[in-house]
C-alpha positions in Angstrom: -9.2 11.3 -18.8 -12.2 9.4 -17.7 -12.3 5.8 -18.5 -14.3 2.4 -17.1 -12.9 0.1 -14.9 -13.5 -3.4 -15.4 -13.0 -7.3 -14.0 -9.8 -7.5 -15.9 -8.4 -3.7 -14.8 -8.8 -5.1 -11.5 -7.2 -8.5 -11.7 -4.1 -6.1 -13.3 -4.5 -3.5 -10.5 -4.9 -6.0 -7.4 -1.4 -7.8 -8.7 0.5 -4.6 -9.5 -1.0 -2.8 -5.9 0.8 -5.9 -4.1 4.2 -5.0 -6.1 3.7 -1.3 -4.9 2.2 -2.7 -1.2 5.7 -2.8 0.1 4.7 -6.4 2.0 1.4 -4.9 3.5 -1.5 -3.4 2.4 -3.8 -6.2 2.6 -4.3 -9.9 1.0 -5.2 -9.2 -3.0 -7.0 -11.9 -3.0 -9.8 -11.0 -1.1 -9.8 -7.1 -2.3 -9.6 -8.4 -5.8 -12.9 -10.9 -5.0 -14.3 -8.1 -3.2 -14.3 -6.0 -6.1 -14.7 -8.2 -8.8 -18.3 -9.3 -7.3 -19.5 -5.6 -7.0 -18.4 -4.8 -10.7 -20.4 -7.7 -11.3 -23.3 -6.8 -9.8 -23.1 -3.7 -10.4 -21.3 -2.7 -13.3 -17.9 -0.8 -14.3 -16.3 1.7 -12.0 -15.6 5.3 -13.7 -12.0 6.6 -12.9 -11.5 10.0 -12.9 -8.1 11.8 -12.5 -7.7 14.5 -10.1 -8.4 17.8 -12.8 -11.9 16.1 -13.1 -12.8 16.9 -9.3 -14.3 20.2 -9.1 -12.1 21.9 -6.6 -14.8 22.5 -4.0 -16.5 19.1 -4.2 -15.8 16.6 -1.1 -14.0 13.7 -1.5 -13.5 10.9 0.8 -11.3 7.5 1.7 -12.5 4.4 1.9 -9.9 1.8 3.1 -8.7 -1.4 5.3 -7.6 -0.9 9.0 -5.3 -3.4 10.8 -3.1 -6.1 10.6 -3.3 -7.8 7.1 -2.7 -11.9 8.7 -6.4 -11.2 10.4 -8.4 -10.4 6.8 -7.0 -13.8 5.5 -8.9 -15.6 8.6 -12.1 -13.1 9.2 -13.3 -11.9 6.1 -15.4 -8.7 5.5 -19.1 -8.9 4.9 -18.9 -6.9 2.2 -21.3 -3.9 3.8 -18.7 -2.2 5.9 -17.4 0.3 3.1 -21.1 1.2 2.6 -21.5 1.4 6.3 -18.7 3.7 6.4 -19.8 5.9 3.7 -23.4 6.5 4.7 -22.2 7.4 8.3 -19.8 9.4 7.1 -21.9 11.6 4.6 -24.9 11.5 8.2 -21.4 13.5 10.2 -20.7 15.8 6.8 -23.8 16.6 5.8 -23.4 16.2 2.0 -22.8 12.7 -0.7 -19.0 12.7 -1.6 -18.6 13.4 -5.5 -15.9 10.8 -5.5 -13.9 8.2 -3.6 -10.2 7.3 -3.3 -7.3 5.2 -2.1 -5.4 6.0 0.5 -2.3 3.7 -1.0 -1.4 1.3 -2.7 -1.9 -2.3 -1.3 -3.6 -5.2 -2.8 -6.6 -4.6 -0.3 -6.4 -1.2 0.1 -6.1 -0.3 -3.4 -9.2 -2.3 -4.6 -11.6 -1.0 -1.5 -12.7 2.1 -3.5 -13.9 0.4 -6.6 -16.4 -1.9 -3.8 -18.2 1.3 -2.8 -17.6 3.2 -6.2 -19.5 0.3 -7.8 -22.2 -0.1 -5.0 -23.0 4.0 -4.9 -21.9 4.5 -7.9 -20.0 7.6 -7.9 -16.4 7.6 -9.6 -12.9 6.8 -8.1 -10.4 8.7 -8.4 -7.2 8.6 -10.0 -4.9 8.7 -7.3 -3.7 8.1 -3.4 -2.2 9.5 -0.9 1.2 7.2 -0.3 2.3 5.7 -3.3 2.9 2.9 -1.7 2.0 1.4 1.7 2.6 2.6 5.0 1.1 1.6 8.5 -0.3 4.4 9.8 -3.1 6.7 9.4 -1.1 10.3 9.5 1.4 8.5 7.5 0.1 10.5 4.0 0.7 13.6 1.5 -2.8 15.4 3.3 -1.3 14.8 6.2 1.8 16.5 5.7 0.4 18.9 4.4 -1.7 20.1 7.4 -5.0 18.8 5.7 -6.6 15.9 8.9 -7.8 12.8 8.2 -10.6 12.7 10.0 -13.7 12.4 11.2 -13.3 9.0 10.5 -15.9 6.4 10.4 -14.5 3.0 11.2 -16.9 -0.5 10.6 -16.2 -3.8 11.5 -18.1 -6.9 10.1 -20.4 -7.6 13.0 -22.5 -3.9 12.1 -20.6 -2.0 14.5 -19.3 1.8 13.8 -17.2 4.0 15.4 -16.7 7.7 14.2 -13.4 9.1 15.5 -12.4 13.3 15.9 -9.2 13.7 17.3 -7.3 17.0 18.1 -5.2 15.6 15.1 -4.3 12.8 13.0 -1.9 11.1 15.6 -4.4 10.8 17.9 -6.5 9.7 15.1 -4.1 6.6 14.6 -4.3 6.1 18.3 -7.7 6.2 18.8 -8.6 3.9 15.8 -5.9 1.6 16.5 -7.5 0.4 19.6 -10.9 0.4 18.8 -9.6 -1.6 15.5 -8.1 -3.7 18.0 -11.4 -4.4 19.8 -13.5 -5.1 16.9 -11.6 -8.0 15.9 -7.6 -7.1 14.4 -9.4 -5.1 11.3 -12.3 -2.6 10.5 -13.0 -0.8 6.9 -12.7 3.3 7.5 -14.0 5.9 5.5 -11.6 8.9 6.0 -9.8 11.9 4.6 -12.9 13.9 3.7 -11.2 16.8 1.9 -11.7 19.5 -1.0 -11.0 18.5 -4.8 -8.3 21.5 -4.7 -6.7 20.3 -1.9 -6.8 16.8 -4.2 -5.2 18.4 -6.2 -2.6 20.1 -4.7 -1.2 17.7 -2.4 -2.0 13.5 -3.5 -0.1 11.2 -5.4 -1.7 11.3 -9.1 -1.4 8.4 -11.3 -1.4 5.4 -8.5 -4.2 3.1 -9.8 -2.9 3.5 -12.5 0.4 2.6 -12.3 -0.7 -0.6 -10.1 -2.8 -1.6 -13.1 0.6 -1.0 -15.3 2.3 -2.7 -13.0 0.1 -5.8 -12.6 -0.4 -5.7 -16.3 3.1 -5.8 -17.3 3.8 -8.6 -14.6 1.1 -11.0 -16.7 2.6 -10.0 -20.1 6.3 -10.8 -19.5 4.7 -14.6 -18.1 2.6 -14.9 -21.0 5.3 -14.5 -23.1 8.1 -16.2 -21.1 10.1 -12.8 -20.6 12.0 -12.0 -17.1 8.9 -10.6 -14.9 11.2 -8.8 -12.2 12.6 -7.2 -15.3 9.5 -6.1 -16.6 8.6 -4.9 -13.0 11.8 -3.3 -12.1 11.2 -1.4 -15.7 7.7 -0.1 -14.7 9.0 0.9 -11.1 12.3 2.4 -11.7 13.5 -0.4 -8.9 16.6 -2.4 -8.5 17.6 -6.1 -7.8 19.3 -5.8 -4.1 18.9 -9.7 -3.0 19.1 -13.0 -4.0 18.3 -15.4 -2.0 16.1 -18.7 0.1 14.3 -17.4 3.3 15.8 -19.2 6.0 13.6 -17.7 9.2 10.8 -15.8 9.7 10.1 -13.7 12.9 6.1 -12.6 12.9 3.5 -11.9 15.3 0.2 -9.9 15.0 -0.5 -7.9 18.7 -3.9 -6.8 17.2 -2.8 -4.0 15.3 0.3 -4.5 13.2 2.0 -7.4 11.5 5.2 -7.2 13.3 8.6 -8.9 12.6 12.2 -9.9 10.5 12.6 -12.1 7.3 16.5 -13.9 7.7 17.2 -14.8 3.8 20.3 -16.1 3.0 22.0 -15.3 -0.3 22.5 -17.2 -3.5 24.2 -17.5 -6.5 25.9 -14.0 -6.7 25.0 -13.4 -3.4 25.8 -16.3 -1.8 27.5 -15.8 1.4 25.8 -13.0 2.5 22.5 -12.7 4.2 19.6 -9.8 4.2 17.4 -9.1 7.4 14.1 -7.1 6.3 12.2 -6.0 9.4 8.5 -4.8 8.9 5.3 -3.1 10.6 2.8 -4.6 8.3 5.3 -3.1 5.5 9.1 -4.0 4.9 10.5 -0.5 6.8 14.4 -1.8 6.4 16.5 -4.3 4.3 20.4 -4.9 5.5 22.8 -6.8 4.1 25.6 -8.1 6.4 24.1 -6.0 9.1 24.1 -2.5 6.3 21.5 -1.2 5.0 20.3 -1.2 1.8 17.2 0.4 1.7 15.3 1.9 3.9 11.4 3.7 3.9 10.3 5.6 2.2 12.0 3.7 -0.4 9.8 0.6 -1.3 11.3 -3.2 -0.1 9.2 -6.0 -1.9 10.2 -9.7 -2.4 9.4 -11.0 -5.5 9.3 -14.9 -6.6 12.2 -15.9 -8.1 10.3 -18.0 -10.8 7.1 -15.9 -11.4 8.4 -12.5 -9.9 4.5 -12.8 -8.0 4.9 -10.2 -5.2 5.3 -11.8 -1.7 3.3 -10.2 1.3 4.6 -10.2 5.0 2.0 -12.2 5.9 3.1 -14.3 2.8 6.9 -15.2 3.3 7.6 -18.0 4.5 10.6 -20.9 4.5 12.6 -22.1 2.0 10.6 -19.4 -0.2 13.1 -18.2 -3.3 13.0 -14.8 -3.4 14.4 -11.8 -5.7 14.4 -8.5 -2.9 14.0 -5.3 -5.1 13.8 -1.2 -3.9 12.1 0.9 -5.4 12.4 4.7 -5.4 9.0 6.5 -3.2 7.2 9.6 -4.5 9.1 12.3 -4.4 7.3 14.5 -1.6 8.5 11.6 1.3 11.9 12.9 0.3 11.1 16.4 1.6 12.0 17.2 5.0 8.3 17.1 6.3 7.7 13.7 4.6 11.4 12.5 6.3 10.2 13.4 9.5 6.8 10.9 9.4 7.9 8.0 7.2 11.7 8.1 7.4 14.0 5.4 9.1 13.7 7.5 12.5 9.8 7.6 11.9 10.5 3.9 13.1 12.7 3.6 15.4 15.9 3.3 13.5 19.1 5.5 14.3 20.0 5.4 10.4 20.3 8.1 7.7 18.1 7.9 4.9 19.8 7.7 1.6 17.6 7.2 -1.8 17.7 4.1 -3.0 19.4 4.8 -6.3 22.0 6.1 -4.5 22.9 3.0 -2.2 22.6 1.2 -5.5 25.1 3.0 -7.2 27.7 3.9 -4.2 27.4 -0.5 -3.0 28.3 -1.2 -7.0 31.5 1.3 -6.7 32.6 -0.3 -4.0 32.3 -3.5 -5.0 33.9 -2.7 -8.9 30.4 -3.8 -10.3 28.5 -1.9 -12.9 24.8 -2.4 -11.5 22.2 -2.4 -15.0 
């Protein structure tokens, strides 16, 4: 169902994008100022949901590239989505009906409504992750045999590079570096695909469950209600750690956020200590050296007080945090969705095991009934 997005949907969707960011995605603060100053000038963006794309109209990405830390220091212009777009439609010969998100992420999830506004065309309802992950192939087209590419990557200086790679690995690859060369970050247009193959393989529903998200998150503050219950409501997630950050590993090598977050427990679980390890996004929680959760599932510190969603780039020491996991879409559960964002996908020798379910099997054995 068609509606208009607004300054407020924005502020709601930039918070609640954060939440479903998993740590990356991209500062909120500068998509949501981005965005904001385009609706402005502009006007309202139209959302669209996926059954409003006629199924062979083109669709397209547009999206944030690199590691997040850089975009807080060296800020966009504000013309590389356009740039983007207009080489993009010069390589396929015809103007997109539509744009999208490739996840969720408080940059990446805001991006589209920039261009939608500027060109106004619609966005559409939906993305291809559910979350955030760090790479390019890492999505439900991709999976599904559908290529991301060609992909037109911008940086702020005016320069463009369009990528074709024999497939979306290379893709990553190939972008990667030249992301690395134009300064730690570029703005991509990407996934050009059909509105049936939209349809039959993204995520429905993500803007606007970000907007829920971000919108429940400034309710339960106004009216002095838990916010991490409120979130953990919207997201079907669970409380796994409380605790104080007492170290923080991070270094940016041009192209991912890399590092560990050491937070040591308190109140019920003091004693014990959580390591979260990320790649732009938290990948791994453990507790005592086990894990907890592990991607696809979704690790996100939340402020203890506010329950505001803290970014990788964000954490830092002495911070009071509240670690939640929250279950992924259900297609990264699938074998072919295992075998691309699963714990192996990263490096780590460790099963993957739903969320709910280490939840539920850590409460037995600890005689706890978890709400």
């Amino acid at each position: 169902m068609r509606r208009m997005i607004g300054i407020k949907e924005i502020e709601d969707m930039a918070l609640g994008a954060t939440v479903l960011g998993a740590g990356g995605g991209g500062d909120p603060y500068v998509g949501k100022l981005m965005a904001i100053e385009a609706i402005r000038k502009y006007g309202d963006v139209e959302l669209i949901t996926p059954d409003e794309v006629p199924d062979d109209a083109m669709v397209c990405v547009s999206q944030m590239m690199g590691a997040p830390t850089i975009m807080v220091e060296k800020i966009c212009s504000g013309l590389e989505p356009m740039a983007t777009y207009d080489e993009l439609v010069k390589e396929l010969g015809q103007e997109p009906y539509a744009i999208y998100a490739v996840e969720a992420g408080g940059v990446n999830s805001t991006i589209p409504f920039i261009l939608a506004a500027t060109r106004r065309i619609p966005v559409v309802d939906c993305d291809l992750m559910g979350r955030a992950f760090p790479e390019l192939q890492m999505t439900t087209l991709g999976i599904n045999g559908v290529k991301g590419q060609p992909a037109v990557l911008a940086d702020e200086k005016g320069n463009t590079v369009t990528v074709r790679g024999i497939d979306d690995r290379w893709l990553e690859r190939i972008a990667r570096q030249a992301t690395s060369v134009m300064g730690g970050y570029t703005i991509l247009a990407s996934y050009p695909c059909t509105g049936r193959q939209l349809k039959d393989f993204c995520i429905p529903g993500t803007p606007t469950l970000c907007e829920e998200i971000g919108r429940t998150l400034r309710e339960a503050r106004e009216q002095h209600t838990d916010p991490i219950d409120a979130v953990l409501d919207v997201t079907n997630g669970f409380r796994l750690f409380r605790g104080k950050v007492l170290d923080v590993e991070r270094k940016t090598d041009g192209m991912f956020v890399r590092g560990r977050a050491v937070v040591a427990g308190l109140d019920e679980d003091k004693g014990s200590e959580l390591i979260i390890e990320f790649q732009n996004e938290n990948l791994i929680a453990l507790r005592d050296g086990e894990p907890v959760t592990t991607a696809p599932d979704l690790i996100m510190s939340l402020d203890m007080e506010s329950g505001a969603p803290v970014t990788t780039e964000g954490l830092k020491y002495g911070a009071r945090v509240v670690v939640v996991g929250m279950p992924c879409a259900p297609q990264w559960r699938e074998p072919q969705g295992l075998a691309v964002v699963g714990p192996r996908a990263f490096g780590y020798d460790v099963d993957y095991i739903p969320v709910e379910e280490r939840v539920v099997a850590r409460a037995a054995a600890d005689g706890e009934v978890q709400a």
